[in-house]
N, CA, C and O atoms as a GROMACS GRO file, in nm:
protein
  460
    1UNK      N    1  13.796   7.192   8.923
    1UNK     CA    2  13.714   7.241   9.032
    1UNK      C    3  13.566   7.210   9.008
    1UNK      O    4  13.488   7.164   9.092
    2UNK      N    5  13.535   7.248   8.856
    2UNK     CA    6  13.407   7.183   8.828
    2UNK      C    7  13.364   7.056   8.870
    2UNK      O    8  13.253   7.035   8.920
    3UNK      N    9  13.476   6.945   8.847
    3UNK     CA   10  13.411   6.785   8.888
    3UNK      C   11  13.410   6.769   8.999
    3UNK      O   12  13.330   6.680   9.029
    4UNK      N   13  13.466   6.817   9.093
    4UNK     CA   14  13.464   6.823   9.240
    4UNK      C   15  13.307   6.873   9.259
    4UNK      O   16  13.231   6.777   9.270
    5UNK      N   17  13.271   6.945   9.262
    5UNK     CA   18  13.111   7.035   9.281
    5UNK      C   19  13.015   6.964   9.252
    5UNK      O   20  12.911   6.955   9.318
    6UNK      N   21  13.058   6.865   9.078
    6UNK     CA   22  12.975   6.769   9.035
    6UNK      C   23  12.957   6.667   9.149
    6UNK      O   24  12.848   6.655   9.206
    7UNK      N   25  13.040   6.612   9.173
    7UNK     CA   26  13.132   6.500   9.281
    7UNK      C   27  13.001   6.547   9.424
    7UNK      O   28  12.904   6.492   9.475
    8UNK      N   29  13.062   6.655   9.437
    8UNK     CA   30  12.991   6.675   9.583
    8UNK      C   31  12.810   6.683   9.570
    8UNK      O   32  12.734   6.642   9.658
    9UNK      N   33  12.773   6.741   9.452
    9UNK     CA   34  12.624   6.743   9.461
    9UNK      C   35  12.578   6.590   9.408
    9UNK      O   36  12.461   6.553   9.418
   10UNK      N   37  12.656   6.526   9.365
   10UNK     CA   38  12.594   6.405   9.350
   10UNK      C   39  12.572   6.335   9.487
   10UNK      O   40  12.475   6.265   9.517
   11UNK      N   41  12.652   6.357   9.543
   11UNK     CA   42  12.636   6.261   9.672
   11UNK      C   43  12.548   6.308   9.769
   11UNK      O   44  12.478   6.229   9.832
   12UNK      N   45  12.543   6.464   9.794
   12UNK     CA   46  12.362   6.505   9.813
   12UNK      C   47  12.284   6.463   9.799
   12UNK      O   48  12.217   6.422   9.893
   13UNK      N   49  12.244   6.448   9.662
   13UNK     CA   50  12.215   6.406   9.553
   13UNK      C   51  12.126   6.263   9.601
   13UNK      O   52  12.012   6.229   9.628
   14UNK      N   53  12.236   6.217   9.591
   14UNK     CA   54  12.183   5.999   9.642
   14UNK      C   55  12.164   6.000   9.800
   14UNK      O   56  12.093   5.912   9.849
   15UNK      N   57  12.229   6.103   9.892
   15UNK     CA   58  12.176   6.147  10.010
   15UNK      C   59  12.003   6.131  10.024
   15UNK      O   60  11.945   6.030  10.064
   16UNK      N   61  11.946   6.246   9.985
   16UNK     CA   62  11.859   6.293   9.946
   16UNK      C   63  11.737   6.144   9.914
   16UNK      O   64  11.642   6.104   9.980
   17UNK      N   65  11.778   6.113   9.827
   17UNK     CA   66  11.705   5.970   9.792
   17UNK      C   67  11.685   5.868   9.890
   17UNK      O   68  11.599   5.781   9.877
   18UNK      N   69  11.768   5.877   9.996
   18UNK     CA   70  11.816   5.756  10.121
   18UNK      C   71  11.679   5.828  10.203
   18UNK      O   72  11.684   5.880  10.315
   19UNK      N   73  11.555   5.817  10.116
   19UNK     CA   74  11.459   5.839  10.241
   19UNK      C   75  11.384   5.756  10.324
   19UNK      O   76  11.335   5.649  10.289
   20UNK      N   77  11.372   5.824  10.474
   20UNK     CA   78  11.368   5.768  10.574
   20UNK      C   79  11.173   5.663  10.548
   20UNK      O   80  11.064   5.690  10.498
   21UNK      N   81  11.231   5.554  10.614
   21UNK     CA   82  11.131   5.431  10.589
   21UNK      C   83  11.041   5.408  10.696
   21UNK      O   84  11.097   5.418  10.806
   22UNK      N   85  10.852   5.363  10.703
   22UNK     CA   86  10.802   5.414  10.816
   22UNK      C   87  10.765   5.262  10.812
   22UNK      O   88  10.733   5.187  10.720
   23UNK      N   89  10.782   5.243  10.959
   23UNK     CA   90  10.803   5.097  11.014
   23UNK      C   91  10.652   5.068  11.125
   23UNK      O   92  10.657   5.116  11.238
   24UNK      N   93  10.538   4.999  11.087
   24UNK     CA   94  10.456   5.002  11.168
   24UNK      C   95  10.502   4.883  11.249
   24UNK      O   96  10.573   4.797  11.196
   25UNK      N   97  10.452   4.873  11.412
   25UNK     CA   98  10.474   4.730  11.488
   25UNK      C   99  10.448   4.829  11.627
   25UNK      O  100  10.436   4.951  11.633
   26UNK      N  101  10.443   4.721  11.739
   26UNK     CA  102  10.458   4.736  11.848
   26UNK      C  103  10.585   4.812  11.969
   26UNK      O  104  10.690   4.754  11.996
   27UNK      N  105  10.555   4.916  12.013
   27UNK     CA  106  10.690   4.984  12.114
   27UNK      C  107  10.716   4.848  12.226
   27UNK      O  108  10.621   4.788  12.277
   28UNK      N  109  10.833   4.819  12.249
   28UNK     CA  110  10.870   4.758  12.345
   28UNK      C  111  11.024   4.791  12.389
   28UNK      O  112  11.086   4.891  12.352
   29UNK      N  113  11.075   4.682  12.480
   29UNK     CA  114  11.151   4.790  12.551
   29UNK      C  115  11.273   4.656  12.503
   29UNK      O  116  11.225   4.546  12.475
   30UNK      N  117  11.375   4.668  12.498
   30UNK     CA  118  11.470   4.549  12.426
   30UNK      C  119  11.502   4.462  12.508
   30UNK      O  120  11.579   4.385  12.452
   31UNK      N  121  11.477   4.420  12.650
   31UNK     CA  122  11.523   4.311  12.758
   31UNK      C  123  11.380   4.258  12.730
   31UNK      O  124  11.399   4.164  12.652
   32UNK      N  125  11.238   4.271  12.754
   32UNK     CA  126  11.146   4.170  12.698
   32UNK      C  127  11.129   4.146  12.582
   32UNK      O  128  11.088   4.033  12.556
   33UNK      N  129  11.154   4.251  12.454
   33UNK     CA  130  11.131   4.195  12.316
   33UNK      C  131  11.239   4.040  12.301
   33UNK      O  132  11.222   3.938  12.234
   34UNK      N  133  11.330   4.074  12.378
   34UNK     CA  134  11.461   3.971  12.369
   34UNK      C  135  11.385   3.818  12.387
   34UNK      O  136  11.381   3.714  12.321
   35UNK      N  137  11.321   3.872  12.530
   35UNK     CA  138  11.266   3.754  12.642
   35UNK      C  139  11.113   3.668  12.571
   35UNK      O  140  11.079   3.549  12.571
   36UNK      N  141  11.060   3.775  12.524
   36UNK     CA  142  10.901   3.759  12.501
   36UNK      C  143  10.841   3.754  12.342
   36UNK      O  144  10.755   3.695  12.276
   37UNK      N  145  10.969   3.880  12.324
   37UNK     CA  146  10.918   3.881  12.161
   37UNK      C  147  10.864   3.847  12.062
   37UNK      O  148  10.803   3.921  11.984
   38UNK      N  149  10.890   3.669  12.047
   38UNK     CA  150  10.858   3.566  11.961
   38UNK      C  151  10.726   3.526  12.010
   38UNK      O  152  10.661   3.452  11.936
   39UNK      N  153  10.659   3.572  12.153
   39UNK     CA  154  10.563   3.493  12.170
   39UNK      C  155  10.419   3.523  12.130
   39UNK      O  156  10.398   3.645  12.134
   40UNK      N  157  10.339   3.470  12.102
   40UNK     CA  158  10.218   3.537  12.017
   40UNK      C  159  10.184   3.608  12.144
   40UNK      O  160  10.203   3.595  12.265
   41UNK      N  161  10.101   3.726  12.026
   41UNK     CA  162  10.059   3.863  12.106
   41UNK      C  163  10.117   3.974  12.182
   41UNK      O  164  10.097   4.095  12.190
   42UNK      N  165  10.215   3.868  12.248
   42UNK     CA  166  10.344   3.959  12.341
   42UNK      C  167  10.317   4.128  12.295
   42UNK      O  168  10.271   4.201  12.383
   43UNK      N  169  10.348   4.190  12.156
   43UNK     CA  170  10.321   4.309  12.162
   43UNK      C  171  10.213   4.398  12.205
   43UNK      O  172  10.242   4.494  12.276
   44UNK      N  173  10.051   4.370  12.161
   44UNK     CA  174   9.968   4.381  12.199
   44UNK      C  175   9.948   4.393  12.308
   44UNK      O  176   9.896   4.501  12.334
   45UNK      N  177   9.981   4.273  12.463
   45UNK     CA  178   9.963   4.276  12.582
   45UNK      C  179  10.090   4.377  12.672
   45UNK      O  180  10.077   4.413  12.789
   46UNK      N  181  10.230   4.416  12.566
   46UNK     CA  182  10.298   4.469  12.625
   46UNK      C  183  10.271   4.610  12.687
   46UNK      O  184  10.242   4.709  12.619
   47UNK      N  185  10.285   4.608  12.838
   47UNK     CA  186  10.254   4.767  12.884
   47UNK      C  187  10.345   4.879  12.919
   47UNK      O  188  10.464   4.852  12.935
   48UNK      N  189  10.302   5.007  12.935
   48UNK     CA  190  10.341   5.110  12.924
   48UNK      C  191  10.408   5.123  13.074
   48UNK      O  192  10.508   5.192  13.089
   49UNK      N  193  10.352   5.056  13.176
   49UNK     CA  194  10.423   5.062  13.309
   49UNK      C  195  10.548   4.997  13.305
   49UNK      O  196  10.638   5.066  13.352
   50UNK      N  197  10.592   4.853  13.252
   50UNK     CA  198  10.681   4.788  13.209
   50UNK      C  199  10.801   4.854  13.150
   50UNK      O  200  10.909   4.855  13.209
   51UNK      N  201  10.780   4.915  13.026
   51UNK     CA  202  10.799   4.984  12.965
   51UNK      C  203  10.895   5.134  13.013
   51UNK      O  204  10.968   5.211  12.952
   52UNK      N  205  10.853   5.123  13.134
   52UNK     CA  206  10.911   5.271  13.222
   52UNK      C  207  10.959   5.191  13.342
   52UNK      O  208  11.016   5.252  13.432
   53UNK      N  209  10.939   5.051  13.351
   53UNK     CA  210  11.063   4.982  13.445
   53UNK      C  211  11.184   5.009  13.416
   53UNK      O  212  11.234   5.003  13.304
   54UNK      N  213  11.259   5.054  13.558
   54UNK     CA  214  11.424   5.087  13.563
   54UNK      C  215  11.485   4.986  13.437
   54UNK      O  216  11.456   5.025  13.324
   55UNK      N  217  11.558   4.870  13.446
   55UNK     CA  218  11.542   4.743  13.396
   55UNK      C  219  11.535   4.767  13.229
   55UNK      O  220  11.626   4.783  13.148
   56UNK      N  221  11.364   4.762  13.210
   56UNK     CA  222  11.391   4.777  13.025
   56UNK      C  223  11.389   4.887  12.990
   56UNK      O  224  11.433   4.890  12.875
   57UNK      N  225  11.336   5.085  13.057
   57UNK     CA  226  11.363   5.166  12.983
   57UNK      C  227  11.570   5.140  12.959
   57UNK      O  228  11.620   5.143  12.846
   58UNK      N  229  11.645   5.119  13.072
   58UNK     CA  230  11.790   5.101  13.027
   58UNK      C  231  11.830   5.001  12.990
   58UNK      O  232  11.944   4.965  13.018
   59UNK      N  233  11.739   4.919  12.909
   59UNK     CA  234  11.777   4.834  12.795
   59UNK      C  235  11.772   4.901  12.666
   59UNK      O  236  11.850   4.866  12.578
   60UNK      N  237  11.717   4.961  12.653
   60UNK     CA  238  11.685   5.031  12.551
   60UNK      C  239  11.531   5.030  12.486
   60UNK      O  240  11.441   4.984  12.556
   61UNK      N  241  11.496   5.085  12.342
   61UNK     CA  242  11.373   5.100  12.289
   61UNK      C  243  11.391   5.018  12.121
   61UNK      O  244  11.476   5.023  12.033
   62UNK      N  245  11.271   4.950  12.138
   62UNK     CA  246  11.297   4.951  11.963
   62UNK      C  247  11.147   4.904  11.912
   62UNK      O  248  11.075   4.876  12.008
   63UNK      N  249  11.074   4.887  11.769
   63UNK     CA  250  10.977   4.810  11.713
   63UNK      C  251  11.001   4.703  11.719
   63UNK      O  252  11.116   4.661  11.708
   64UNK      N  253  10.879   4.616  11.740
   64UNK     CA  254  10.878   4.458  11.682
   64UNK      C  255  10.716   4.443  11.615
   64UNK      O  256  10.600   4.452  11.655
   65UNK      N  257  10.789   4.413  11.488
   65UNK     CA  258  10.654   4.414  11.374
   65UNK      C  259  10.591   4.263  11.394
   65UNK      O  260  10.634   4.168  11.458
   66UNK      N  261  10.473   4.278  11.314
   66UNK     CA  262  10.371   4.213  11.312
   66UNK      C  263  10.452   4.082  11.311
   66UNK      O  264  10.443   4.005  11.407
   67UNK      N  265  10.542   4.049  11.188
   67UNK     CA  266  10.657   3.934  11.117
   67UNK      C  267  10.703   3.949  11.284
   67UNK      O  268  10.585   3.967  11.316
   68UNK      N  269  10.744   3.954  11.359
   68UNK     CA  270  10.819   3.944  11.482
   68UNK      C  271  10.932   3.976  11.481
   68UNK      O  272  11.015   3.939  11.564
   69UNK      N  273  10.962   4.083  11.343
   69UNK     CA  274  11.090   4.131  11.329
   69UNK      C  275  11.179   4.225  11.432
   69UNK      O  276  11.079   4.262  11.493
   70UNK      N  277  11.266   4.281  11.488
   70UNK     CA  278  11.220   4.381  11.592
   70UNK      C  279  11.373   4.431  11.563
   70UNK      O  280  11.479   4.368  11.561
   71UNK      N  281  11.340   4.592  11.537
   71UNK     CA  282  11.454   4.701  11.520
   71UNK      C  283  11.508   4.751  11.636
   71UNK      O  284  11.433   4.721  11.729
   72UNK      N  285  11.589   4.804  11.667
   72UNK     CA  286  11.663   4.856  11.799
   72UNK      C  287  11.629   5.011  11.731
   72UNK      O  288  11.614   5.038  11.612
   73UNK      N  289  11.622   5.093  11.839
   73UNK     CA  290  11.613   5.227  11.815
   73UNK      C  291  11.763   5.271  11.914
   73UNK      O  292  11.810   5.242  12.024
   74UNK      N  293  11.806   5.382  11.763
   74UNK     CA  294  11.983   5.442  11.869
   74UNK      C  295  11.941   5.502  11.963
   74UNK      O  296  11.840   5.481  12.031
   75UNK      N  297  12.068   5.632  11.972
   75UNK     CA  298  12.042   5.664  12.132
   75UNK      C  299  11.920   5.780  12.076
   75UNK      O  300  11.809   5.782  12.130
   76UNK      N  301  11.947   5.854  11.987
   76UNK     CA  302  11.883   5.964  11.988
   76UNK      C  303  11.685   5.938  11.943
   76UNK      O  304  11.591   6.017  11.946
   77UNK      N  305  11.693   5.805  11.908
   77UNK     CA  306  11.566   5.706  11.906
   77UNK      C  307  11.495   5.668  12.061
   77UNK      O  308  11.375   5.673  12.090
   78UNK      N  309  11.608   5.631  12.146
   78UNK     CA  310  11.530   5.595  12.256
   78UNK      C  311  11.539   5.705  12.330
   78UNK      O  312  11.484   5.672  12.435
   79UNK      N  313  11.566   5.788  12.339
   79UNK     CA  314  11.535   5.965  12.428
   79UNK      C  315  11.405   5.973  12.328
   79UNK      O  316  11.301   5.964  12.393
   80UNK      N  317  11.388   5.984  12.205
   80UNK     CA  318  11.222   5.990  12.174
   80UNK      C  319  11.172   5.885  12.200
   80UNK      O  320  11.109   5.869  12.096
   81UNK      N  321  11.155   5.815  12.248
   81UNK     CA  322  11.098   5.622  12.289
   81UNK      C  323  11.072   5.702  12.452
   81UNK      O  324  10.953   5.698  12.483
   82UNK      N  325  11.135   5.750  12.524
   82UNK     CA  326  11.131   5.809  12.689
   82UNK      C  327  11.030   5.891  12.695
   82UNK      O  328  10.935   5.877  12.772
   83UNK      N  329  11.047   6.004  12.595
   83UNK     CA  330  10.957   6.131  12.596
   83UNK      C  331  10.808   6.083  12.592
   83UNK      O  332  10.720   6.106  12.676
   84UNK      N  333  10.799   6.000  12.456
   84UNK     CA  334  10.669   5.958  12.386
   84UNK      C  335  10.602   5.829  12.488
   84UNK      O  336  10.481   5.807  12.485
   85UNK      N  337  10.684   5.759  12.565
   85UNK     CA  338  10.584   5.685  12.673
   85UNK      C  339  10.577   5.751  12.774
   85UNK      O  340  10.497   5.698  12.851
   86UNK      N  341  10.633   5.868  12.826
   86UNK     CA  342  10.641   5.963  12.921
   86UNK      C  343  10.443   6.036  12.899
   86UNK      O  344  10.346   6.043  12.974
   87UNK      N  345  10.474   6.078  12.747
   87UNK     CA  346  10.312   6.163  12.689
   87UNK      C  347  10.245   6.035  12.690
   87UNK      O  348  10.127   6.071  12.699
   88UNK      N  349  10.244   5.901  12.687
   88UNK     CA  350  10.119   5.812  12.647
   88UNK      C  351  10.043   5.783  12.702
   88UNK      O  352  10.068   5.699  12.788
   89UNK      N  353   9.912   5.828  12.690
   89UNK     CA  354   9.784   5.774  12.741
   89UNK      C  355   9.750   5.656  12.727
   89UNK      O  356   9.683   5.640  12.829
   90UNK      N  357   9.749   5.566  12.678
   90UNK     CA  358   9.758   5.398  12.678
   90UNK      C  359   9.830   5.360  12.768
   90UNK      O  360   9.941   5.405  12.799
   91UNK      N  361   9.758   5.257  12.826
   91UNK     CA  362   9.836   5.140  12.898
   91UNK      C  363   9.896   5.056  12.825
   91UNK      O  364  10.018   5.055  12.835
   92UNK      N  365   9.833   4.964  12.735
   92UNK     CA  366   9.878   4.880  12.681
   92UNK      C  367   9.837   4.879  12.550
   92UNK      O  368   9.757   4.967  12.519
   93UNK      N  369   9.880   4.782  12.443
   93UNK     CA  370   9.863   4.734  12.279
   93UNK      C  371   9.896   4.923  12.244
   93UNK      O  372   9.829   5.024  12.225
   94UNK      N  373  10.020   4.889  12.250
   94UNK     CA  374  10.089   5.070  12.196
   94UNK      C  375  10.175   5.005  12.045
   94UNK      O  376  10.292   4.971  12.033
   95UNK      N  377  10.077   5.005  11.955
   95UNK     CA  378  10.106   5.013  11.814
   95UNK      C  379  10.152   5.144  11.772
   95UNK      O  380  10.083   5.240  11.805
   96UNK      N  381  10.266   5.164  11.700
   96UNK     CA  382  10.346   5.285  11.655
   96UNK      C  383  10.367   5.237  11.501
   96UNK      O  384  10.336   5.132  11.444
   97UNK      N  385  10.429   5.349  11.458
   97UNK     CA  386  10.458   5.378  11.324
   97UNK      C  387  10.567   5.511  11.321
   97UNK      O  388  10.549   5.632  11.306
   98UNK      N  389  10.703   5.416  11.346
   98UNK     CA  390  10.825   5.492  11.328
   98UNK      C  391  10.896   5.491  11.233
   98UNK      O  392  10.931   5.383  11.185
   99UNK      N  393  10.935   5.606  11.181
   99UNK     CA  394  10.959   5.727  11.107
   99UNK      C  395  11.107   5.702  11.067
   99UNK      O  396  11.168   5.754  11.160
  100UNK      N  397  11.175   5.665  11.005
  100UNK     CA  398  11.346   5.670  10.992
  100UNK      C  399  11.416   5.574  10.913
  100UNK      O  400  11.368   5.496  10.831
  101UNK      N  401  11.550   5.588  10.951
  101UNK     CA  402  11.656   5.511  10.875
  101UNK      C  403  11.678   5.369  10.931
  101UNK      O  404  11.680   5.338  11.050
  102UNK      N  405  11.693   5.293  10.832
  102UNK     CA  406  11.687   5.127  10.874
  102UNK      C  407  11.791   5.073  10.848
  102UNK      O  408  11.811   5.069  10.726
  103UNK      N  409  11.879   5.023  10.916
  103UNK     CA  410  12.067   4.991  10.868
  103UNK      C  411  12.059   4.870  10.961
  103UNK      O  412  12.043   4.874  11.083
  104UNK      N  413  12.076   4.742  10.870
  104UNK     CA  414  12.063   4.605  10.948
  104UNK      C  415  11.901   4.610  11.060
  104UNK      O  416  11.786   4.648  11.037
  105UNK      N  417  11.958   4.562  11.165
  105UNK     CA  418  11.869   4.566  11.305
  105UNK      C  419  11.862   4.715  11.364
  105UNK      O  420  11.791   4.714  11.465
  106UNK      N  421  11.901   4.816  11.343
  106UNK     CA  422  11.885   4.900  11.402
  106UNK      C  423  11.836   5.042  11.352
  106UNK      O  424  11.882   5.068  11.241
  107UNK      N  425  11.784   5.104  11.386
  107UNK     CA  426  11.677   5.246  11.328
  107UNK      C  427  11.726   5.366  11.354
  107UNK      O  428  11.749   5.376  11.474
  108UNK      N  429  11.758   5.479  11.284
  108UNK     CA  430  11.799   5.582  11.356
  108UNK      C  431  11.652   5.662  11.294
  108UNK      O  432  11.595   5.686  11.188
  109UNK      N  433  11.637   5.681  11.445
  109UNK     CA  434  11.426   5.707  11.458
  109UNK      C  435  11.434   5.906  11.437
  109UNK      O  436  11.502   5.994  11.490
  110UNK      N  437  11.343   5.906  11.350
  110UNK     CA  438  11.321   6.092  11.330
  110UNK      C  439  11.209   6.086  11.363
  110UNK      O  440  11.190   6.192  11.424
  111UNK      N  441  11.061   5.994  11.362
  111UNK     CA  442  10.968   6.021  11.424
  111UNK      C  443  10.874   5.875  11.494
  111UNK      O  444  10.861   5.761  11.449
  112UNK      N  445  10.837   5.918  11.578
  112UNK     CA  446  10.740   5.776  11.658
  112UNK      C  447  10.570   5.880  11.680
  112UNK      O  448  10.538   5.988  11.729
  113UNK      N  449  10.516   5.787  11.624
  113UNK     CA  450  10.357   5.794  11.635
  113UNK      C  451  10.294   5.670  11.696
  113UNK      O  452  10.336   5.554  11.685
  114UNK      N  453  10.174   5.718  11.769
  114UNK     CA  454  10.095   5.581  11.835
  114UNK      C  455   9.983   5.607  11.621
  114UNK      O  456   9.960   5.697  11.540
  115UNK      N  457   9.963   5.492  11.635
  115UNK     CA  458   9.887   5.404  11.494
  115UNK      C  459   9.761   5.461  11.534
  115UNK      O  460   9.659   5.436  11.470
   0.00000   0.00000   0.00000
């Protein structure tokens, strides 16, 4: 019964360690990061009206870093991606610094900040 307990708090344990990684880059919406992404500046000029188009908010949300790398945010990522361009006072060049877990291409987001 003891190694079981051992067993289970270890894996807490390395849980615990799996901490969440903060990703600076540009908010965009995943049908233009797709389209535009690669193109210089694209993040910078990308806007917040766009952004709340029918179209790419239901494409989804994700970062695309400086490298032109670009993470998908899950579901419970892009309901905070809705809220947080819903609050944003910027129009445009909406640099963030999100908060979370990084598994391949995709983020499971615990926090989004404008930079």
């Amino acid at each position: 019964m003891k190694g079981i307990a051992l067993i289970l708090c270890a894996f807490v344990a390395v849980g615990a360690f799996a901490a969440d990684t903060a990703i600076k880059g540009y908010l965009v919406d995943i049908a233009c990061g797709r389209e535009d992404g690669s193109k210089p500046g694209f993040g910078s000029k990308h806007t917040k009206d766009c952004l709340q188009m029918p179209d790419c908010a239901q494409s989804g949300y994700g970062v695309l870093t400086d490298d032109n790398k670009f993470l998908r945010f899950d579901k419970a990522g892009n309901d905070q991606a809705k809220k947080f361009i819903n609050d944003l006072k910027k129009e445009s060049d909406i640099k963030v610094t999100v908060t979370g877990t990084v598994n391949g291409n995709t983020m499971t987001v615990s926090k989004i900040e404008l930079q």
